[in-house]
C-alpha positions in Angstrom: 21.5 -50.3 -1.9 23.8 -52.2 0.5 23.0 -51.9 4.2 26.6 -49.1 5.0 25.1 -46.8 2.2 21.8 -46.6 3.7 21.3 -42.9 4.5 19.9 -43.9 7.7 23.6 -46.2 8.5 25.6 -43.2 6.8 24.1 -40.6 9.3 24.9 -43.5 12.4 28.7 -44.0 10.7 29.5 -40.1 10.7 28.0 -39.8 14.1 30.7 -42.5 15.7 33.9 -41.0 13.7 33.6 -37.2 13.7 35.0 -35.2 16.6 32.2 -32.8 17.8 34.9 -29.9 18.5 36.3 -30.0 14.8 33.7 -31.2 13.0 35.8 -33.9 10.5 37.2 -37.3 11.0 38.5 -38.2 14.6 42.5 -37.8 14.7 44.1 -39.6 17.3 40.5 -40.0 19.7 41.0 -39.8 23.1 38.1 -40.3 25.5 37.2 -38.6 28.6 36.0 -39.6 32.0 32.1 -39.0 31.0 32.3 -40.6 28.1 32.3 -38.5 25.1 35.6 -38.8 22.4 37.3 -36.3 20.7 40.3 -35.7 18.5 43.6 -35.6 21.0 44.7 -32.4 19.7 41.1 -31.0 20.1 41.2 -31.7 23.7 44.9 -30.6 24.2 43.5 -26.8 22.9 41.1 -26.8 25.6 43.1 -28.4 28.2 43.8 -25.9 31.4 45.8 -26.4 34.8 45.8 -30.3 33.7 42.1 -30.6 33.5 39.2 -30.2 30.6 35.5 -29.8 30.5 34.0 -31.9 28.3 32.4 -29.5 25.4 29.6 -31.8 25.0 28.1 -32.6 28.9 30.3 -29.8 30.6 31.6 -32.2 33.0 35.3 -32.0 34.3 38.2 -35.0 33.6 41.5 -34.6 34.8 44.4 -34.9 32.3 47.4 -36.8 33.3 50.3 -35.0 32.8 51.7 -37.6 30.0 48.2 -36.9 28.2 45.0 -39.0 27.9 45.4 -42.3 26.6 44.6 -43.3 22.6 41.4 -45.2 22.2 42.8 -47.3 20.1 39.4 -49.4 19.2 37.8 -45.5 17.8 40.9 -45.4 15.6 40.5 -48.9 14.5 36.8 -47.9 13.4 37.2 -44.7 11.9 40.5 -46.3 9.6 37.7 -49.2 9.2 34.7 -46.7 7.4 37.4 -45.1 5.6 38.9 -47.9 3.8 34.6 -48.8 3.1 33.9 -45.3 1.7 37.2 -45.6 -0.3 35.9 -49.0 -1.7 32.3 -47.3 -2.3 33.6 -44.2 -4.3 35.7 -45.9 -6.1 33.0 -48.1 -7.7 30.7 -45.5 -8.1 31.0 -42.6 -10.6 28.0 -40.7 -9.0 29.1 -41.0 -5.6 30.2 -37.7 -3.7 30.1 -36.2 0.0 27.9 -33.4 -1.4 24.0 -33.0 -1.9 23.8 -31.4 -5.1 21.8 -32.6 -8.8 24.5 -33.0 -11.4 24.7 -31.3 -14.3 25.2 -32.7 -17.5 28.8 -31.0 -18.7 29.9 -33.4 -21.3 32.4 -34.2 -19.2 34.5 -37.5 -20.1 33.6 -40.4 -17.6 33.2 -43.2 -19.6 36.3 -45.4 -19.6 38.1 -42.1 -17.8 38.4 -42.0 -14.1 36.2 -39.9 -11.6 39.3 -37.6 -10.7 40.2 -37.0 -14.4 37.3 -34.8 -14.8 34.9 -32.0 -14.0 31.7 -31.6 -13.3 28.9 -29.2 -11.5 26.6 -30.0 -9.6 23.3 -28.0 -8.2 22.3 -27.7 -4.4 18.6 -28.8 -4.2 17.7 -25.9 -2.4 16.3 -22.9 -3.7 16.9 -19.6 -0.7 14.3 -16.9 -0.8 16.9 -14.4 0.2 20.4 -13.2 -1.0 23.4 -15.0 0.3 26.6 -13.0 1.2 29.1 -15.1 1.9 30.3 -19.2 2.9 32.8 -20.8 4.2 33.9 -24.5 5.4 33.1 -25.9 8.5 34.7 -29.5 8.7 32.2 -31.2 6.5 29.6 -29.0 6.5 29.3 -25.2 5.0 28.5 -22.1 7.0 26.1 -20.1 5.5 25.7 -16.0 5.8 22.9 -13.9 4.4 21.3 -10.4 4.9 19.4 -11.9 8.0 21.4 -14.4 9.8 23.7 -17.5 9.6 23.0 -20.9 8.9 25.0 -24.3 8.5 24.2 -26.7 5.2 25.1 -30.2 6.5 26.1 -32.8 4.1 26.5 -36.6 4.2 27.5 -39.2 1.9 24.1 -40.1 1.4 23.3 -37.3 -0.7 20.9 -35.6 1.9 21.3 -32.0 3.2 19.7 -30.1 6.1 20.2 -26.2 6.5 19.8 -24.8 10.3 19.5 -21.0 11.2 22.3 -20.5 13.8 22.0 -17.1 13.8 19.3 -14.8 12.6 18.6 -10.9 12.2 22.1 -10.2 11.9 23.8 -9.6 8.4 26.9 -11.5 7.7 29.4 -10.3 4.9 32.2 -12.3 5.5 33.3 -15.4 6.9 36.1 -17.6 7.9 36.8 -20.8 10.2 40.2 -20.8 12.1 39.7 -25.0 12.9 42.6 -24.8 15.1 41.9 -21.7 17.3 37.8 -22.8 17.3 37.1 -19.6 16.3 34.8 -18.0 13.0 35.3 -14.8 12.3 32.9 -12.4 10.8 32.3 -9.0 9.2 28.3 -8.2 10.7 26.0 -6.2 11.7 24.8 -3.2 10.5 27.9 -1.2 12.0 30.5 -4.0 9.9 31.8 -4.9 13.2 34.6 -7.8 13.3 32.2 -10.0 15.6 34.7 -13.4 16.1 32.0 -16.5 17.4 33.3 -19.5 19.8 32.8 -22.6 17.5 31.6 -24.8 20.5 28.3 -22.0 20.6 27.7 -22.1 17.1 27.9 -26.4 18.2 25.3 -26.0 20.6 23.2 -24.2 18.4 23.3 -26.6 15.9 22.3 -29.0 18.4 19.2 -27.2 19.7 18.7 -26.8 16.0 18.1 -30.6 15.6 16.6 -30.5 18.8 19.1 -33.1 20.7 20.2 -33.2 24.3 22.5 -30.7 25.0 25.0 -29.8 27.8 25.5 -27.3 30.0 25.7 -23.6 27.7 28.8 -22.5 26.1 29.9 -19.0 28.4 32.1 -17.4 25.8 29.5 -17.2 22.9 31.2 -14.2 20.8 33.3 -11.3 21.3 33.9 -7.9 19.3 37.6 -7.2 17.9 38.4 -4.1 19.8 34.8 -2.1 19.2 36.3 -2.0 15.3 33.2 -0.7 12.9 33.0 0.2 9.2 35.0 -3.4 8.9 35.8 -3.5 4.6 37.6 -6.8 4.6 39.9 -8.8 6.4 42.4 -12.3 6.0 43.5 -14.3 8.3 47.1 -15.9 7.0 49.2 -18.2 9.1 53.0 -18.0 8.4 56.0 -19.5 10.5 53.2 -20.9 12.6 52.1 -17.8 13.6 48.4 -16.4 12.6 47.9 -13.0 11.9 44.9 -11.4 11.1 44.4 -8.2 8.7 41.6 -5.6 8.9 41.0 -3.4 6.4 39.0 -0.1 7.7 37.2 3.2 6.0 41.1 4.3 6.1 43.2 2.3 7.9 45.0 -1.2 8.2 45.4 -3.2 11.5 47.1 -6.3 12.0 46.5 -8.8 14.3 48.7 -11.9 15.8 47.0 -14.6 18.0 48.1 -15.1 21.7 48.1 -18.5 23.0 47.7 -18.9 26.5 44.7 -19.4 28.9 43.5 -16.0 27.3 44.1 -16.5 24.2 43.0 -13.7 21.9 43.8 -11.7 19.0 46.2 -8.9 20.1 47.0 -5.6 18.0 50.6 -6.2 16.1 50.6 -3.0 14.0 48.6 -0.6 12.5 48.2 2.1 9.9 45.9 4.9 10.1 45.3 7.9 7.3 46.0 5.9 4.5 45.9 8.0 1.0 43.8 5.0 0.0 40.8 3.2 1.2 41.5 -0.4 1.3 38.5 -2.4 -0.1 40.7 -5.7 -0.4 43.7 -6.7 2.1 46.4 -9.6 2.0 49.6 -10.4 4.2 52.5 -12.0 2.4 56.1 -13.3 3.8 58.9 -12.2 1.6 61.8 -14.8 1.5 60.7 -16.1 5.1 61.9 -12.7 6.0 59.9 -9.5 5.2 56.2 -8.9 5.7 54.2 -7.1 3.8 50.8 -5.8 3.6 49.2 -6.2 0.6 45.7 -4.1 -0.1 43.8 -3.1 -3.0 41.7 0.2 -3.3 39.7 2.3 -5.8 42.5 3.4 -7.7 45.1 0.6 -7.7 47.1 -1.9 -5.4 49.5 -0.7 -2.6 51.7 -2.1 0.1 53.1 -1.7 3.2 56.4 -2.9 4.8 56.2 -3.7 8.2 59.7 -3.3 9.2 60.0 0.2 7.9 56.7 1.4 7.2 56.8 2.6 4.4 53.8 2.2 2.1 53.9 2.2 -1.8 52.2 1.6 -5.0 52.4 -1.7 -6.7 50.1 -1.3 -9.7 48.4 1.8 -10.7 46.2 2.1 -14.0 46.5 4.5 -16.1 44.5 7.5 -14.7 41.1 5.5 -14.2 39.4 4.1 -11.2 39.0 0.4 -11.0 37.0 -2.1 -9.2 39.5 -4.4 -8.1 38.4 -8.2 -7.8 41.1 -10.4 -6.2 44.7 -10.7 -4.6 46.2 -13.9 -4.4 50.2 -14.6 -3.9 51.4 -17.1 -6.1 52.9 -20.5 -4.2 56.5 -21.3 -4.9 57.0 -18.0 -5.3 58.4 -17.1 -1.9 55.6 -14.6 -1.6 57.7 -12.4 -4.0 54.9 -13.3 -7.3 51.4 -11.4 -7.1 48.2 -11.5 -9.5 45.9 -8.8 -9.2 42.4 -9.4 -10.7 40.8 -6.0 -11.4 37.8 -4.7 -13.9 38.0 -7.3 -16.5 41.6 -8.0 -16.4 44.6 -10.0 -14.4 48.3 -8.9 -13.6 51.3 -10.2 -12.9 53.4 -8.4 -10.9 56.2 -9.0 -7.5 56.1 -7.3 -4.9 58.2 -4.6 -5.8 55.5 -3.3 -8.4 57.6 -4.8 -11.9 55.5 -7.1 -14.1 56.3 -10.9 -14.1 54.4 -11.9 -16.9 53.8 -9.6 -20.3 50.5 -11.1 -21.2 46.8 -9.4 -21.2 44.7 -12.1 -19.5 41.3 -10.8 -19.7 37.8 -12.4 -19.4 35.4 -12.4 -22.5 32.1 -12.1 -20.1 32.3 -7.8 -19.6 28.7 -6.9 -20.1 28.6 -5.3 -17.0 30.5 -4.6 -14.0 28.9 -6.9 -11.6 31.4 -9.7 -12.1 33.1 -11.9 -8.9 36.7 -13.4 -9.8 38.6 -15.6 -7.7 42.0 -16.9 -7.4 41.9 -20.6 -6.7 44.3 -22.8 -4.8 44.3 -25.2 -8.1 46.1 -22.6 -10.5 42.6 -21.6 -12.3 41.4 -18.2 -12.2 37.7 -17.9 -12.7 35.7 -15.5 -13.5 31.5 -15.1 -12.9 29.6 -12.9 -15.2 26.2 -12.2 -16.0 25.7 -15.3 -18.6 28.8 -17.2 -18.2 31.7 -18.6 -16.1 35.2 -18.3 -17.6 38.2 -20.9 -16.0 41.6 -19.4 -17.1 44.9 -21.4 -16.2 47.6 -19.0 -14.6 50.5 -20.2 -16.0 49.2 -20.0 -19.5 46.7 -17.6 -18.8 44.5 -19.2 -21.4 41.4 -19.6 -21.4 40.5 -23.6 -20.2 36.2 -23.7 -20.7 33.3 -21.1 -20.7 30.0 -22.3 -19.0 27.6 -20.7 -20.9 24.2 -20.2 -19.1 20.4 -19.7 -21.1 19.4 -16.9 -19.1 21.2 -14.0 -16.9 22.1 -14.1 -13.7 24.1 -12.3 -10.9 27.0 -14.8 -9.8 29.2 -14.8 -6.5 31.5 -16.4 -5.1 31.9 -17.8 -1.6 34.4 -20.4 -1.5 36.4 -23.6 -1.7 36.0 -26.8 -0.5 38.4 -29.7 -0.8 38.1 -29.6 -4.6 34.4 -28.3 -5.0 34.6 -24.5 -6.0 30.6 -23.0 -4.3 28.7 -20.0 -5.9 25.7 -18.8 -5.7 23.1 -18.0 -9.1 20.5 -15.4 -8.0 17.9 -13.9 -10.6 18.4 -10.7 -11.3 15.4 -9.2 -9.1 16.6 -11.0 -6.0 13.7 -13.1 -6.1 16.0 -16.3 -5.2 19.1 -17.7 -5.0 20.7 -21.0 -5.4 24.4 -22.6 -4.7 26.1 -24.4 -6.8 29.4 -26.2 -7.4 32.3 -27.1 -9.4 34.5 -30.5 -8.4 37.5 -31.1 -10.3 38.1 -27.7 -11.9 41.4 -28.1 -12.4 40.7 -30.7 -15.2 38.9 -28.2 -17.1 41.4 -27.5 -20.0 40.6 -31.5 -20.9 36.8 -30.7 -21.4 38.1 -28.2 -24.8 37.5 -31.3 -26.8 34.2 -32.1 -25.7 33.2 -28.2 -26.3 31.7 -26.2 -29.2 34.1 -23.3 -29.2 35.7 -23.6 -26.0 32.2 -23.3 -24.4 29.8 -25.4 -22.8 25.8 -25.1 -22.6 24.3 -25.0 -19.3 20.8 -26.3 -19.0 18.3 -24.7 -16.7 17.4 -26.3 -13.7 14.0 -28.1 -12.8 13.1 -26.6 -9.5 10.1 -28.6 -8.9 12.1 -30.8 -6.5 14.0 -28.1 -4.8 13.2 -27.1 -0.8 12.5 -23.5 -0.6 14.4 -21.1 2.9 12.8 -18.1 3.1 13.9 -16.0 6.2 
């Protein structure tokens, strides 16, 4: 092992090139009076009546009015360590930013290149508890359960560390807004939108590792307007504006962020009474022109325009109830093009409720109704079921690979990250629950040669080596 892939160096490395406000790769690294660097547009966010406070020590460095000066020698190293680790993965096929065990998949690596394939790896740790929901925090994956929060840190050495943040609170859903420093939440027993200050959840972390700290963090978290019996909610940003959609017992608000020294969510519009209780909610921009809000309830899929506020059916099955899975607004399609993933089916449909596509694209894995789909940014729909994980391509909507696993298991979905697709694999009893991942997934169609039947054998995992989080 060279001396820069120690773990010990790797840890030092990240240390010196991550901004500790964003939590990835300095951008443009400023420094302030006391010492500390972050990312110039990290400090800009924070930056009132021409002066900051420095996030880490608290103390206060005044910003000239043609902004703080580029430190030129940070940029220098963190272009320097990126240029190494591009060297390093490159001659490595087992190198990866993740701690996980790899799985063997069949997947073509010799004589192919490491971006040509897929594979899936395993998180070596085992959780004691069920886990709810995830979401990416720079580098790093926030972590919500039925008793708290926690943050699973990765490094390029193949270690991870998981620290409680947050505990006896249940978190359903998550979601980091990078630029605004904000993650918001569905929690609590009431399902309040509870939105956290980053920079807290920061210091907690550092008390979690027990390192110095500065002085504490006022603004720690803040409730969305008392809001309770919270179903879902999106935040979508569209001609650089972010709005935020909430999705009640009955009723639809929407959000838009204020900046300013206050800045804040403010109410935009709302819809009470709905004939419908939304259980799923989108936003999409017709034509640059015409929102619309897009939601999903027991018996179909609905919309609302903003400008005349008017609400209608898109897609309504025939005379049945459904559980509805996913919304997802296809790119490139001038948020005109829709699939809708409910019960063991997909649709293609615009927005005006006409189909796109004539094709059935349905999941083979229906042994029960406990299934999690997604809609991925890649152009794969996937689809967890009790004994197998199903990748389908939406233009063709066939089907790419099955993962076939030995046992059953309840699957669900929390998230992407760069090209990594997380889910969690519980047993059946809740006993415990494991993540795992899938990295290149959108080469998954080139693994139907390596398969028997379009399906590949999953092998149980050895959990002898696996740390055990009970809460």
């Amino acid at each position: 092992m060279s001396e820069i892939d120690s773990p010990n160096t790797s840890r030092e490395l990240k240390d010196l090139t991550e901004c500790p406000v964003c939590l990835e790769r300095f951008v443009q690294p400023v420094q302030l009076s006391c010492g500390h660097s972050f990312c110039n547009s990290c400090v800009e966010r924070i930056t009132r009546s021409g002066k900051v406070i420095c996030p880490q020590c608290r103390h206060e460095t005044s910003v000239p009015s043609e902004g703080l000066a580029i430190s030129y020698r940070l940029k220098d190293l963190v272009a320097l360590v990126s240029r190494v680790e591009e060297v390093g993965s490159s001659s490595t096929d087992a190198q990866t930013q993740m701690d996980f065990d790899e799985i063997n998949t069949d997947t073509p690596q010799n004589g192919a290149q490491e971006s040509d394939g897929m594979m899936m790896w395993r998180l070596a740790t085992v959780f004691k508890f069920e886990i709810l929901c995830a979401a990416p925090w720079g580098e790093n994956l926030l972590i919500g359960a039925d008793g708290g929060l926690m943050l699973c840190e990765f490094d390029r050495s193949r270690q991870s560390k998981v620290y409680e943040l947050i505990t006896q609170r249940r978190f359903e859903q998550l979601a980091v807004l990078k630029e605004e420093n904000l993650l918001i939440t569905i929690s609590g027993k009431k399902r309040r939108i509870r939105i956290y200050n980053l920079s807290w959840l920061m210091q907690k972390l550092v008390d979690a590792k027990g390192s110095a700290r500065g002085a504490p963090v006022q603004k720690r978290w803040k409730n969305l307007d008392d809001l309770q019996g919270a179903q879902h909610f999106k935040s979508v940003c569209y001609e650089n504006q972010e709005y935020l959609v909430v999705g009640l017992e009955f009723s639809i608000i929407i959000y838009m962020w204020e900046s300013g020294p206050h800045s804040k969510f403010v109410p935009f519009k709302s819809f009470a009474s709905l004939p419908h209780s939304p259980l799923i909610v989108d936003l999409t921009l017709e034509n640059h022109v015409r929102l619309k809000v897009l939601y999903a309830s027991a018996q179909g899929f609905h919309a609302i325009d903003l400008d005349s506020s008017s609400i209608y059916d898109i897609h309504i099955p025939f005379n049945k109830e459904v559980v509805p899975r996913c919304i997802a607004v296809l790119p490139n399609s001038a948020g005109t093009q829709l699939v809708f993933c409910y019960d063991d089916r997909c649709v293609y449909v615009n927005t005006n409720g006409r189909l796109s596509k004539k094709v059935d694209l349905r999941w083979v894995d229906t042994t029960c109704n406990d299934v999690s789909v997604a809609y991925l940014s890649t152009g794969k729909v996937v689809s967890w079921g009790p004994v197998a994980i199903e990748i389908y391509s939406v233009n063709t909507s066939n089907l790419d690979i099955a993962l076939m696993y030995e046992k059953t298991f309840k699957f669900r979905f929390m998230c992407e990250f760069d090209d990594v697709v997380f889910y969690t694999v519980a047993e059946p009893d809740g006993s415990s629950c494991r993540i795992e991942g899938i990295k290149g997934i959108q080469f998954a169609a080139m693994l139907q040669s390596k398969s028997e039947n379009g399906c590949i054998r999953v092998p149980q995992p050895s959990l002898q080596e696996y740390g055990v989080i009970t809460m």
